[in-house]
PDB file as gemmi writes it, atoms N, CA and C in Angstrom:
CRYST1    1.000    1.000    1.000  90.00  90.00  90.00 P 1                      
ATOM      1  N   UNK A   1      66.873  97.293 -13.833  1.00  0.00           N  
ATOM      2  CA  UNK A   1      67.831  97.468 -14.909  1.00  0.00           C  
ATOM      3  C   UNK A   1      67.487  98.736 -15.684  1.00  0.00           C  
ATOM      4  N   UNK A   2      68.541  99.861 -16.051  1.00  0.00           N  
ATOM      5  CA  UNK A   2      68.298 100.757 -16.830  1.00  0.00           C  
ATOM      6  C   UNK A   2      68.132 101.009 -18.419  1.00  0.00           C  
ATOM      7  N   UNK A   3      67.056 101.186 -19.066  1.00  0.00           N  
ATOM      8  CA  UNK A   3      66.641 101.358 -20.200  1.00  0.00           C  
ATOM      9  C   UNK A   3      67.620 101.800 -21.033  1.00  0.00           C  
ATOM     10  N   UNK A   4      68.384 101.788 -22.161  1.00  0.00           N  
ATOM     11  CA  UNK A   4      68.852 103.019 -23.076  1.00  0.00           C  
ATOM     12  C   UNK A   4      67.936 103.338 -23.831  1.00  0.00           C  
ATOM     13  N   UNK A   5      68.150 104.592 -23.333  1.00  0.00           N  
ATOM     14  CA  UNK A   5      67.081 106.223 -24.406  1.00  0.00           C  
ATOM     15  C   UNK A   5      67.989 106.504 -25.544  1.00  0.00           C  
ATOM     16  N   UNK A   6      69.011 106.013 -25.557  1.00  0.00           N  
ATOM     17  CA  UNK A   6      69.693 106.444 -26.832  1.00  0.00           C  
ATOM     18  C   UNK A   6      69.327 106.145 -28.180  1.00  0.00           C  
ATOM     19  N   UNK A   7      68.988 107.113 -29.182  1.00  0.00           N  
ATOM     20  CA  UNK A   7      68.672 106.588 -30.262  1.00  0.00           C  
ATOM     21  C   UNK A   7      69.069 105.355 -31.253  1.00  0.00           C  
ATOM     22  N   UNK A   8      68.482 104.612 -31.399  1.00  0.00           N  
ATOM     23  CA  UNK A   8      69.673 103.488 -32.347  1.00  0.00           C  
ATOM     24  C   UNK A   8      69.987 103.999 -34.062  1.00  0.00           C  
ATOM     25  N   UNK A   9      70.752 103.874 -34.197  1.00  0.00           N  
ATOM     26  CA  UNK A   9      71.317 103.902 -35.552  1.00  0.00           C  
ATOM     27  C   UNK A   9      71.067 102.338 -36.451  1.00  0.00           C  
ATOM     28  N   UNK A  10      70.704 102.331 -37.418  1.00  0.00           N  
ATOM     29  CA  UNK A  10      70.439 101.028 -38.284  1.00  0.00           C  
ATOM     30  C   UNK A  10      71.092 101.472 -39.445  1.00  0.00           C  
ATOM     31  N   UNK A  11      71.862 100.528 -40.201  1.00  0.00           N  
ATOM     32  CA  UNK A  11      72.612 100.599 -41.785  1.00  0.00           C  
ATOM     33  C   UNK A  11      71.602 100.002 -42.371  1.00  0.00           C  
ATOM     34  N   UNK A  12      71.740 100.205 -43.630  1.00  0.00           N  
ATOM     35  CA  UNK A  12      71.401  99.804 -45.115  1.00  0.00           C  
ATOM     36  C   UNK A  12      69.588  98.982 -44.637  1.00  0.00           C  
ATOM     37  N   UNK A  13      69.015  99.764 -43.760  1.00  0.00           N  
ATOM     38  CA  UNK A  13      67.702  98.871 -43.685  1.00  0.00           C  
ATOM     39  C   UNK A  13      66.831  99.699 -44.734  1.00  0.00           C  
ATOM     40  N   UNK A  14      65.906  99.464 -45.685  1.00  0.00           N  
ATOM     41  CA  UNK A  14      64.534 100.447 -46.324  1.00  0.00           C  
ATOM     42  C   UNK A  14      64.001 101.132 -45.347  1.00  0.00           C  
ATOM     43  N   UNK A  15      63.882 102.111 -45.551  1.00  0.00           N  
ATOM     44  CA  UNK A  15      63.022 103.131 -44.927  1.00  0.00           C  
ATOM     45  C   UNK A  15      61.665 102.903 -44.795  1.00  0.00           C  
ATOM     46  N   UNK A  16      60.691 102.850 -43.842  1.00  0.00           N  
ATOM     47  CA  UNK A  16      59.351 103.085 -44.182  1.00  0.00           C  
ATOM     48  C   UNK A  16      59.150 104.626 -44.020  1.00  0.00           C  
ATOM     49  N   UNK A  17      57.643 104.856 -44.541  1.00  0.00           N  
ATOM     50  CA  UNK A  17      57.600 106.110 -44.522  1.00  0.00           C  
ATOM     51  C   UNK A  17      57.477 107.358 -43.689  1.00  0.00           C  
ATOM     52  N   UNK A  18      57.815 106.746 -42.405  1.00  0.00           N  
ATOM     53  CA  UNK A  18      57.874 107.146 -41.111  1.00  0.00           C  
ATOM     54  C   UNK A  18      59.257 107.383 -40.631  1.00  0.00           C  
ATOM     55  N   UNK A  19      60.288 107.091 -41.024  1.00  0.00           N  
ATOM     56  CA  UNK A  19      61.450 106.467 -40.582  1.00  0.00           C  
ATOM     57  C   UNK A  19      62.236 107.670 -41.011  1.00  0.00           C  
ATOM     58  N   UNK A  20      63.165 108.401 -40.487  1.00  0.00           N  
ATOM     59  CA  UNK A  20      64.399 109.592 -41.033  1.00  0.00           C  
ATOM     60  C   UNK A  20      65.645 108.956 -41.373  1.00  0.00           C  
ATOM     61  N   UNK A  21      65.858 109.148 -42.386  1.00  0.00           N  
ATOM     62  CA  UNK A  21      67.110 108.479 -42.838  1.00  0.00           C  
ATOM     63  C   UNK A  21      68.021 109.542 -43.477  1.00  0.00           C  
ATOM     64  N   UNK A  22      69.772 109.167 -42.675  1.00  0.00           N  
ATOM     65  CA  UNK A  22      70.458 110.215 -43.132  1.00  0.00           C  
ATOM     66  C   UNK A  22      71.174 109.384 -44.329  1.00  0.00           C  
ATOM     67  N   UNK A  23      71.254 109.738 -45.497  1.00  0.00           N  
ATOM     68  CA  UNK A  23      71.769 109.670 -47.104  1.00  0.00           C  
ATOM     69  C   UNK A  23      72.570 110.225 -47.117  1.00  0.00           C  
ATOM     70  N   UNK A  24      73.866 109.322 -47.109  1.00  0.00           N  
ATOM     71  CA  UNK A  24      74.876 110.067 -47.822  1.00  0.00           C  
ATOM     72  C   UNK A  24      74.782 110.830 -49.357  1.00  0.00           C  
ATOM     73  N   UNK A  25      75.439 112.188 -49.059  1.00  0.00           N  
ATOM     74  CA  UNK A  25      75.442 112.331 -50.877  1.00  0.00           C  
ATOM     75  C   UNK A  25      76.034 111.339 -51.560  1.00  0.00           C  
ATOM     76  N   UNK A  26      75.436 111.909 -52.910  1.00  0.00           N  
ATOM     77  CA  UNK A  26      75.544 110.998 -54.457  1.00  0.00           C  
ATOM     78  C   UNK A  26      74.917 109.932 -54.313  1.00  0.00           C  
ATOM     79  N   UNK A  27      74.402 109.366 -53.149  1.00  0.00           N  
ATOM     80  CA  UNK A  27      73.452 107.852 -52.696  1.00  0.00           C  
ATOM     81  C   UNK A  27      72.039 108.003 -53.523  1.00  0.00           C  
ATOM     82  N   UNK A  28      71.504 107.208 -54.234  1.00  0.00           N  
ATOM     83  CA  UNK A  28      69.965 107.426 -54.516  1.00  0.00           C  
ATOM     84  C   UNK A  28      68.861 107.221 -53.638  1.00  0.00           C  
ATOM     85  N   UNK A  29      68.413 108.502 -53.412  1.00  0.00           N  
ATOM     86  CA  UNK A  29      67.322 108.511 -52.405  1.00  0.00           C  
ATOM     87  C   UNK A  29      66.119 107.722 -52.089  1.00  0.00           C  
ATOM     88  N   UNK A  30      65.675 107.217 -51.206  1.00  0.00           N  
ATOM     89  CA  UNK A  30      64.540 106.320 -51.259  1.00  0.00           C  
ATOM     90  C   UNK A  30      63.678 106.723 -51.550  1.00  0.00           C  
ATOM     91  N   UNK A  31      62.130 105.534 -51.554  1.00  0.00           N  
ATOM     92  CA  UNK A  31      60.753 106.400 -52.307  1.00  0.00           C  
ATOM     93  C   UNK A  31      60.222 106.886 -51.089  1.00  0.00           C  
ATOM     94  N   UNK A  32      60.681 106.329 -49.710  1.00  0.00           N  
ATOM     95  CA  UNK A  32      60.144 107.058 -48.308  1.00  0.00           C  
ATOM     96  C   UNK A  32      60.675 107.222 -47.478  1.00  0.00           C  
ATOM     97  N   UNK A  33      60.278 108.007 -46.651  1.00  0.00           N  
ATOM     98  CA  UNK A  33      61.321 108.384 -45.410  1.00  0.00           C  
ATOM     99  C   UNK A  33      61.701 109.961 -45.413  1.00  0.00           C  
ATOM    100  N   UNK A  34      61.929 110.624 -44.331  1.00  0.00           N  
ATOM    101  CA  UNK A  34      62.516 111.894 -44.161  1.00  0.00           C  
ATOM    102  C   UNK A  34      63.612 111.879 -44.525  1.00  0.00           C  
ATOM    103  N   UNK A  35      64.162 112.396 -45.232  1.00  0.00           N  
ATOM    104  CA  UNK A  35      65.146 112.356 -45.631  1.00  0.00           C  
ATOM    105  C   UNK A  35      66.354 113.353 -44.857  1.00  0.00           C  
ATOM    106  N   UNK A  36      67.906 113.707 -44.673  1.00  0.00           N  
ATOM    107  CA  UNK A  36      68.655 114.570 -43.727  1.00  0.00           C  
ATOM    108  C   UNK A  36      70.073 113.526 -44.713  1.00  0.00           C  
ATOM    109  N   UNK A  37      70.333 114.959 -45.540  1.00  0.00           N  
ATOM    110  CA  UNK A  37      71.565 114.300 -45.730  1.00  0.00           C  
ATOM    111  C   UNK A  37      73.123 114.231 -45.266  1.00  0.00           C  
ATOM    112  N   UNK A  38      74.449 113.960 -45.465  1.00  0.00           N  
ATOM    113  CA  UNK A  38      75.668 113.940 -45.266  1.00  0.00           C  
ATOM    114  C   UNK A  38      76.716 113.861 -46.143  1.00  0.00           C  
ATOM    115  N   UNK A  39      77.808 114.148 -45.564  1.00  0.00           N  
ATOM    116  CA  UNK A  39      78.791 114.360 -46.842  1.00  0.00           C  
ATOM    117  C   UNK A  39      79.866 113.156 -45.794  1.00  0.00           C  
ATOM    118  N   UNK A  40      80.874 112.716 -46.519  1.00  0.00           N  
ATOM    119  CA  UNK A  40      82.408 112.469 -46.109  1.00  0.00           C  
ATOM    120  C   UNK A  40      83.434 113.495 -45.901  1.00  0.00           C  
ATOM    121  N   UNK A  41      84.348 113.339 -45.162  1.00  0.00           N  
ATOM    122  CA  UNK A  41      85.686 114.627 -45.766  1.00  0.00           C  
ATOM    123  C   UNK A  41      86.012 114.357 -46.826  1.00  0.00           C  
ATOM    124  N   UNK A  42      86.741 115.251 -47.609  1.00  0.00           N  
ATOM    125  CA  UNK A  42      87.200 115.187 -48.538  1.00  0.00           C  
ATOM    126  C   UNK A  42      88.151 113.988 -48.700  1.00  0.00           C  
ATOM    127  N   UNK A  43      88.481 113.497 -49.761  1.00  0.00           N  
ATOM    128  CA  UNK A  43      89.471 112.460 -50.210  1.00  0.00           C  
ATOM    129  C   UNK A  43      90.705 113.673 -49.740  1.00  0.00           C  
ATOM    130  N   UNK A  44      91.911 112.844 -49.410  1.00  0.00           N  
ATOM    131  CA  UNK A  44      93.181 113.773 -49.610  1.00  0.00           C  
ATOM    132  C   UNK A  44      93.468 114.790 -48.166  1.00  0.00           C  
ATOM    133  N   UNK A  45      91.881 115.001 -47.545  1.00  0.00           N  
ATOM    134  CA  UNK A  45      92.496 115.249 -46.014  1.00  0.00           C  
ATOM    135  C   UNK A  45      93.460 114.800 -45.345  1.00  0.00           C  
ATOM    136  N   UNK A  46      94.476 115.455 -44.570  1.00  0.00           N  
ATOM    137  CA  UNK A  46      95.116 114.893 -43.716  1.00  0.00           C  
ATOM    138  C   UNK A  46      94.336 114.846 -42.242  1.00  0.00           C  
ATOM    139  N   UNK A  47      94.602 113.469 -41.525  1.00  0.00           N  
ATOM    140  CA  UNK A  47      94.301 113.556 -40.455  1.00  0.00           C  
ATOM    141  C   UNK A  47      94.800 114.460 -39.298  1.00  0.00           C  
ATOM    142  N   UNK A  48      93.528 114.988 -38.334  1.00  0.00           N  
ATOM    143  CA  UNK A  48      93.600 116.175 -37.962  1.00  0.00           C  
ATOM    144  C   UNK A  48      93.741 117.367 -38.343  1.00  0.00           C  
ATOM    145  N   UNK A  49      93.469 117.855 -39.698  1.00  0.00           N  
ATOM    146  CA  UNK A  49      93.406 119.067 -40.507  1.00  0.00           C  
ATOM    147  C   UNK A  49      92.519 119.835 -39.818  1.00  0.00           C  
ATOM    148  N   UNK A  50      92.537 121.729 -40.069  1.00  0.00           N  
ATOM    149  CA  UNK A  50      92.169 122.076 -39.009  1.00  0.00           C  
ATOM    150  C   UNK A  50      90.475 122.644 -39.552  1.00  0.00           C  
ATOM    151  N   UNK A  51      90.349 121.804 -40.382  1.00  0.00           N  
ATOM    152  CA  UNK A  51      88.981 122.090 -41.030  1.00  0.00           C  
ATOM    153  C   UNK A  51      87.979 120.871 -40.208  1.00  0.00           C  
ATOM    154  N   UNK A  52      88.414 119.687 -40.046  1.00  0.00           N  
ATOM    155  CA  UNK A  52      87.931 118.274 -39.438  1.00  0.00           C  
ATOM    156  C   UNK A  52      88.402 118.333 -37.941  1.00  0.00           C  
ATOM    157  N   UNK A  53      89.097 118.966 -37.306  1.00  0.00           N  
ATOM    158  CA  UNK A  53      89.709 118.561 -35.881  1.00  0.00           C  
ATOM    159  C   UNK A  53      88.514 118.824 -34.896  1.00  0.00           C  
ATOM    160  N   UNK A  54      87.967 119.909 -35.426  1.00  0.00           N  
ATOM    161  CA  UNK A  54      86.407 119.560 -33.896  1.00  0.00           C  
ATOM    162  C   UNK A  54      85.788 118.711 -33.936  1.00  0.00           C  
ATOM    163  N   UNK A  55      85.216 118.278 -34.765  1.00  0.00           N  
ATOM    164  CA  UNK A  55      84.176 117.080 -35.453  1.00  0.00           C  
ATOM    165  C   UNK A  55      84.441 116.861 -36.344  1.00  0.00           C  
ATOM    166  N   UNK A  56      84.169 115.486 -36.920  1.00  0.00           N  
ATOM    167  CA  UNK A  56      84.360 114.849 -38.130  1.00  0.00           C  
ATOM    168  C   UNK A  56      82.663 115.415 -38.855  1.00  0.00           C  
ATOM    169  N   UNK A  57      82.975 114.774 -40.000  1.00  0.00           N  
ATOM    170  CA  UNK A  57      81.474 115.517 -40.914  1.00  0.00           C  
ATOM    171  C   UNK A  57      80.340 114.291 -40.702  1.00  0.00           C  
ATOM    172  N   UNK A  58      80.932 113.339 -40.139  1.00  0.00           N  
ATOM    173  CA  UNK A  58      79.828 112.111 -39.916  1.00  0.00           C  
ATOM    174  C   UNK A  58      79.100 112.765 -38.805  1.00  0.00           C  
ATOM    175  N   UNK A  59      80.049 113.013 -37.409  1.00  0.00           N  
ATOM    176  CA  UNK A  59      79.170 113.642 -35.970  1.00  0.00           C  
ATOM    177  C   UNK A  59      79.043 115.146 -36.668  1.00  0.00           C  
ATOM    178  N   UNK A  60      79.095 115.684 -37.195  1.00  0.00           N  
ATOM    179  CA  UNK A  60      78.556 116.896 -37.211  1.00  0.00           C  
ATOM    180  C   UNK A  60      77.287 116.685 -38.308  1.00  0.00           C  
ATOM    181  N   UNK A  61      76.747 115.766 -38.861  1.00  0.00           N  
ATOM    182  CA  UNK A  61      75.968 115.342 -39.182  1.00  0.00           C  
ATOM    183  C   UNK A  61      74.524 114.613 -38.532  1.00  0.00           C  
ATOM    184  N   UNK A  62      74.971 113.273 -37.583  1.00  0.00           N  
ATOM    185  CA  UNK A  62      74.685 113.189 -36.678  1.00  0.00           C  
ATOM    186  C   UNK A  62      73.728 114.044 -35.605  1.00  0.00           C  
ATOM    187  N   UNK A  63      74.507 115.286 -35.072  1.00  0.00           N  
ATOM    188  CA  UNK A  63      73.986 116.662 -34.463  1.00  0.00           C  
ATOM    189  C   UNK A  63      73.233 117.046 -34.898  1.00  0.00           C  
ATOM    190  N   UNK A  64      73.478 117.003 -36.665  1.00  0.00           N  
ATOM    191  CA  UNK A  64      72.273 117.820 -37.055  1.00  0.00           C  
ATOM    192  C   UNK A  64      71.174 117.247 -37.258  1.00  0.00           C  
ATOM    193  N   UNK A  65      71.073 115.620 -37.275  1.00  0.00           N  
ATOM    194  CA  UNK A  65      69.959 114.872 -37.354  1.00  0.00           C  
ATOM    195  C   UNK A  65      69.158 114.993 -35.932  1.00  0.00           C  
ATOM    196  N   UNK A  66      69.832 114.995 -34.781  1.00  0.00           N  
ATOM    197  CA  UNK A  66      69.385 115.135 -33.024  1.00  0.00           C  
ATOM    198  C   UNK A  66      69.052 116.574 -33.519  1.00  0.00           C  
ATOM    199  N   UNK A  67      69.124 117.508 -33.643  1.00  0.00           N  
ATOM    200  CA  UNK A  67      68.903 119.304 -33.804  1.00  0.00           C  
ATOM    201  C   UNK A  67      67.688 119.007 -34.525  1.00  0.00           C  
ATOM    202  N   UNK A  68      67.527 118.574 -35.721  1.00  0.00           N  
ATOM    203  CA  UNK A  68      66.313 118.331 -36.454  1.00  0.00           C  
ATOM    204  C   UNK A  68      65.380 117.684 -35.985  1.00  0.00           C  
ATOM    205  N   UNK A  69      65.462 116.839 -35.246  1.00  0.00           N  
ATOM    206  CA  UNK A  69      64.347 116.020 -34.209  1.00  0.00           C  
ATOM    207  C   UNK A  69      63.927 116.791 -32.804  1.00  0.00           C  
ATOM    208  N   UNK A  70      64.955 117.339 -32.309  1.00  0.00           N  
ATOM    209  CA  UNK A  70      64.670 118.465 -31.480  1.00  0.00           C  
ATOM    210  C   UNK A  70      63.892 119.540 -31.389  1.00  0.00           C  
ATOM    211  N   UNK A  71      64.205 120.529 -33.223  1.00  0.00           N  
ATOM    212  CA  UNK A  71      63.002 121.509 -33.595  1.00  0.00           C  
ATOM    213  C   UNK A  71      62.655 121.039 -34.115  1.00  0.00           C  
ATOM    214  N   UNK A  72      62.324 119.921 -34.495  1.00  0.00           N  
ATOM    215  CA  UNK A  72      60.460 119.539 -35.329  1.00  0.00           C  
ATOM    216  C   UNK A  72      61.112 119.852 -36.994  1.00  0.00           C  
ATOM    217  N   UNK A  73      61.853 119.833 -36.981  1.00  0.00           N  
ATOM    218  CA  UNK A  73      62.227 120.166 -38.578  1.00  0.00           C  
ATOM    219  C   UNK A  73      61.906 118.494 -38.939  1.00  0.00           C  
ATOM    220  N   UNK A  74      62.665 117.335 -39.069  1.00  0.00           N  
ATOM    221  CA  UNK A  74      61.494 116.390 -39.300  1.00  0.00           C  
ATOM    222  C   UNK A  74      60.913 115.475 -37.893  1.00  0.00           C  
ATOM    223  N   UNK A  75      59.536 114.995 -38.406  1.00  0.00           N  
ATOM    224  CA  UNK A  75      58.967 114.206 -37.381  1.00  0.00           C  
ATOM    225  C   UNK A  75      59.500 113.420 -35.970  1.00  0.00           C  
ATOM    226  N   UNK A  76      59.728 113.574 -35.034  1.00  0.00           N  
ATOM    227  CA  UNK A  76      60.264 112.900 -34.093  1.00  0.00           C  
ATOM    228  C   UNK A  76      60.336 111.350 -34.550  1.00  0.00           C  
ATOM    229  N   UNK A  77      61.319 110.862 -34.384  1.00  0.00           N  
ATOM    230  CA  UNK A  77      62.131 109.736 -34.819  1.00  0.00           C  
ATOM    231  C   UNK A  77      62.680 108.702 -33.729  1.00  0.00           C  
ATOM    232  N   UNK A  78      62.201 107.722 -33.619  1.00  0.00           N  
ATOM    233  CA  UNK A  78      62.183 106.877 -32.561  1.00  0.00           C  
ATOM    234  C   UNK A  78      63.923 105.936 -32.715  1.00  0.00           C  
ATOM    235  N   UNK A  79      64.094 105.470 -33.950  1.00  0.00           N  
ATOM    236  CA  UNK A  79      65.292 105.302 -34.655  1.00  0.00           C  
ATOM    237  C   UNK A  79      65.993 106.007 -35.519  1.00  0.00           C  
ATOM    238  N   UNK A  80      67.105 106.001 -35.976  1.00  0.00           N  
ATOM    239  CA  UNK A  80      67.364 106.589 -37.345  1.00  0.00           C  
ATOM    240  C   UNK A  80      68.433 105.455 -38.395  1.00  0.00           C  
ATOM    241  N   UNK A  81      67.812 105.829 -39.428  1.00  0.00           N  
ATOM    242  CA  UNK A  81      68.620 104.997 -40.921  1.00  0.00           C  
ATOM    243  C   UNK A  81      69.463 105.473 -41.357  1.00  0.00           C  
ATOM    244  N   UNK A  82      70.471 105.093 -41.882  1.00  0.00           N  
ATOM    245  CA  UNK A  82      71.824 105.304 -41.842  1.00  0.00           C  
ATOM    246  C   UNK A  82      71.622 104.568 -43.814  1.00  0.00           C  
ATOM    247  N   UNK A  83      71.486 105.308 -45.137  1.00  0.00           N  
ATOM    248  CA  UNK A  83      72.081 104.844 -46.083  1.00  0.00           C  
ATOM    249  C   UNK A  83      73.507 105.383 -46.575  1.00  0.00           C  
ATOM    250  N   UNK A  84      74.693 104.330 -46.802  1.00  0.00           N  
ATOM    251  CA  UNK A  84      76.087 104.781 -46.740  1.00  0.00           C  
ATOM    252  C   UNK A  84      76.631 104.263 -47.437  1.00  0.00           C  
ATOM    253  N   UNK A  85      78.219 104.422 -48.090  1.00  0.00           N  
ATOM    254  CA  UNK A  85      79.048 103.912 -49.139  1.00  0.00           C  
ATOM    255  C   UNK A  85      79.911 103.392 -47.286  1.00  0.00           C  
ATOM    256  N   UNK A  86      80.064 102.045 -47.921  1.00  0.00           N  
ATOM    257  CA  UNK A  86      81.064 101.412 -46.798  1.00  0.00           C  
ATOM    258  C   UNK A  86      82.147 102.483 -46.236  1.00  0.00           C  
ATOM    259  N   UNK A  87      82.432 103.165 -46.610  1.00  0.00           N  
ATOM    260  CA  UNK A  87      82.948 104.517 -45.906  1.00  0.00           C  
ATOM    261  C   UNK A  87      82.177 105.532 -45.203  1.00  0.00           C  
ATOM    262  N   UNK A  88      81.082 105.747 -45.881  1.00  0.00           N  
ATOM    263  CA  UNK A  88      80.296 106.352 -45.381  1.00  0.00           C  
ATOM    264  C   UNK A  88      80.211 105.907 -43.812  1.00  0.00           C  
ATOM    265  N   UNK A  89      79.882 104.814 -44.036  1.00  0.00           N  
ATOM    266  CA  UNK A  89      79.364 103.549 -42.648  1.00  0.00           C  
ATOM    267  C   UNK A  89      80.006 103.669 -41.954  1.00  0.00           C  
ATOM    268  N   UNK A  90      81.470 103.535 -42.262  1.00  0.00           N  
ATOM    269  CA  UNK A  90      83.056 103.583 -41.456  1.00  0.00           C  
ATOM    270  C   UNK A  90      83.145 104.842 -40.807  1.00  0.00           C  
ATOM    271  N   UNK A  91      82.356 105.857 -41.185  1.00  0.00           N  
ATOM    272  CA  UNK A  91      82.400 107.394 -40.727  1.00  0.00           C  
ATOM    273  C   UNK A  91      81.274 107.549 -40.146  1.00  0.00           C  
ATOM    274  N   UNK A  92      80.635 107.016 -39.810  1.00  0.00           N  
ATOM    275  CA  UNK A  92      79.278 106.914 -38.977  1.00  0.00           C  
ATOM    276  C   UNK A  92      79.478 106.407 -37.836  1.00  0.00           C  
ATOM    277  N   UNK A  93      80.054 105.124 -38.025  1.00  0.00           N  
ATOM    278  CA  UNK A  93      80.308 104.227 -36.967  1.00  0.00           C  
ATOM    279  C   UNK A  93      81.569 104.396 -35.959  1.00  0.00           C  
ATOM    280  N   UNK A  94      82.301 105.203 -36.242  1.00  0.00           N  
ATOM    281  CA  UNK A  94      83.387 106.269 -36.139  1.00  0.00           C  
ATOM    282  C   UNK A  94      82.792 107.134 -35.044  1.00  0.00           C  
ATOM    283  N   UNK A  95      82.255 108.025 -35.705  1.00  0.00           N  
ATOM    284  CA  UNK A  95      81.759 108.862 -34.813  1.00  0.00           C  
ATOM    285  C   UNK A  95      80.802 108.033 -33.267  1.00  0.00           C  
ATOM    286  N   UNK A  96      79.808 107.514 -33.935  1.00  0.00           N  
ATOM    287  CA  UNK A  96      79.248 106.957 -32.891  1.00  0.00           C  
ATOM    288  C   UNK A  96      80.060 105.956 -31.925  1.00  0.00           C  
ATOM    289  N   UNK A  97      81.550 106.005 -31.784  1.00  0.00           N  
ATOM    290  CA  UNK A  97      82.326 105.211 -31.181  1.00  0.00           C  
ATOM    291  C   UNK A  97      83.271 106.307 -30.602  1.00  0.00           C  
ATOM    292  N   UNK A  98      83.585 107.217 -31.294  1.00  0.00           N  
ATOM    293  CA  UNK A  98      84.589 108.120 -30.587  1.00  0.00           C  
ATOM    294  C   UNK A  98      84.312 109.524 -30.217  1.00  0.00           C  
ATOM    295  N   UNK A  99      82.962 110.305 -30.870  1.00  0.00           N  
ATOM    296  CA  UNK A  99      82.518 111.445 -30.923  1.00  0.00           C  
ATOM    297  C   UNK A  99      81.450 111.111 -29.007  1.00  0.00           C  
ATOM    298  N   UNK A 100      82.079 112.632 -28.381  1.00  0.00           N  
ATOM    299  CA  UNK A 100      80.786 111.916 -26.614  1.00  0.00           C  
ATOM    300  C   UNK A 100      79.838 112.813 -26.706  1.00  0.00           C  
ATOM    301  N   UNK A 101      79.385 113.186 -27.873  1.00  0.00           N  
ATOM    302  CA  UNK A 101      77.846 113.779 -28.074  1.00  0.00           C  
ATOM    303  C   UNK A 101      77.087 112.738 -28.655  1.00  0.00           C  
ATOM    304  N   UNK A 102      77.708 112.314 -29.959  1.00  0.00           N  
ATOM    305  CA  UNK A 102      77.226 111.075 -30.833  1.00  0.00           C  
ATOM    306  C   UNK A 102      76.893 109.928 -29.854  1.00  0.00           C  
ATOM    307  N   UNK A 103      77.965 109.399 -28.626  1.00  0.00           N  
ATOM    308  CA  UNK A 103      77.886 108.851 -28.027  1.00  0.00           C  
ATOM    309  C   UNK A 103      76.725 108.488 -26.965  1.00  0.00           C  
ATOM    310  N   UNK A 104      76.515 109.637 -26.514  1.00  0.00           N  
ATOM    311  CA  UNK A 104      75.163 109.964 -25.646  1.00  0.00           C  
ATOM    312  C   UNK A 104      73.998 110.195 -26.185  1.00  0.00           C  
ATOM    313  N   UNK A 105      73.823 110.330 -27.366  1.00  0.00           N  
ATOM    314  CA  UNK A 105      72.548 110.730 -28.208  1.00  0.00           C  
ATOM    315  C   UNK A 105      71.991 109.162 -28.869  1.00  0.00           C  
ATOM    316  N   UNK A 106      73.166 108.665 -29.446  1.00  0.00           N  
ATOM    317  CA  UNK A 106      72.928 107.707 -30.517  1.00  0.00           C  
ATOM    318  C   UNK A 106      73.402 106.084 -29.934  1.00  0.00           C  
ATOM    319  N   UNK A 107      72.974 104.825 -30.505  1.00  0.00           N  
ATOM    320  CA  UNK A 107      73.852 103.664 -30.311  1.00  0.00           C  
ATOM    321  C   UNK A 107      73.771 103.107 -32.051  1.00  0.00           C  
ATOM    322  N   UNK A 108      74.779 102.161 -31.732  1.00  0.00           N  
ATOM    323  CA  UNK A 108      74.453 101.271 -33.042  1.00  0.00           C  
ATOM    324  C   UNK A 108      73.322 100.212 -32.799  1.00  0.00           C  
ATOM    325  N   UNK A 109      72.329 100.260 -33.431  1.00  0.00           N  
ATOM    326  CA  UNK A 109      71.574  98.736 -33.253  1.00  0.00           C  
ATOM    327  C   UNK A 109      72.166  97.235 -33.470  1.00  0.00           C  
ATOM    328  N   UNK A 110      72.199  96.783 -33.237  1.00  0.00           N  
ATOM    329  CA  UNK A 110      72.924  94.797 -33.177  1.00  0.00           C  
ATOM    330  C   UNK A 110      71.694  94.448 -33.891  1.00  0.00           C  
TER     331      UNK A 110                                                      
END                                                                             
């Protein structure tokens, strides 16, 4: 049976101090963990606007968390933490469902 190497994604778990967690802005940051933050689109986007149509800001976020584990910018990361405004989450989980980079890099943990 074949292993998945794909990274898992975890919501709303505490960080230990080992652990990279991407924070949405305006979120209060934990007392540990690497921190890599994210934004939402804007309120008031239209869908498919041609600012959002390559990637959404969740997978282009995402990327940059795999890019950062890649060059050593933070510690190689066996999982990653996900703190989010239920939208946030919705745009995470988004991506990791419809984005086929997010897809191949990342899973959701159960």
């Amino acid at each position: 049976m074949a292993q998945d190497a794909r990274i898992p994604v975890l919501f709303g778990q505490p960080p230990g101090p080992d652990d990279t967690v991407l924070l949405e802005e305006g979120l209060e940051p934990p007392a540990t963990g690497h921190l890599l933050g994210f934004t939402t689109a804007l309120p008031g986007h239209m869908p498919g606007c041609s600012c959002c149509v390559a990637r959404s800001p969740a997978a282009t976020a995402l990327a940059a968390a795999f890019r950062a584990r890649a060059t050593g910018t933070v510690p190689y990361f066996t999982r990653l933490l996900v703190l989010a405004s239920p939208t946030g989450q919705l745009d995470i989980e988004a991506a990791l469902a419809e984005d086929a980079l997010c897809r191949a890099r990342f899973r959701r943990a159960m």
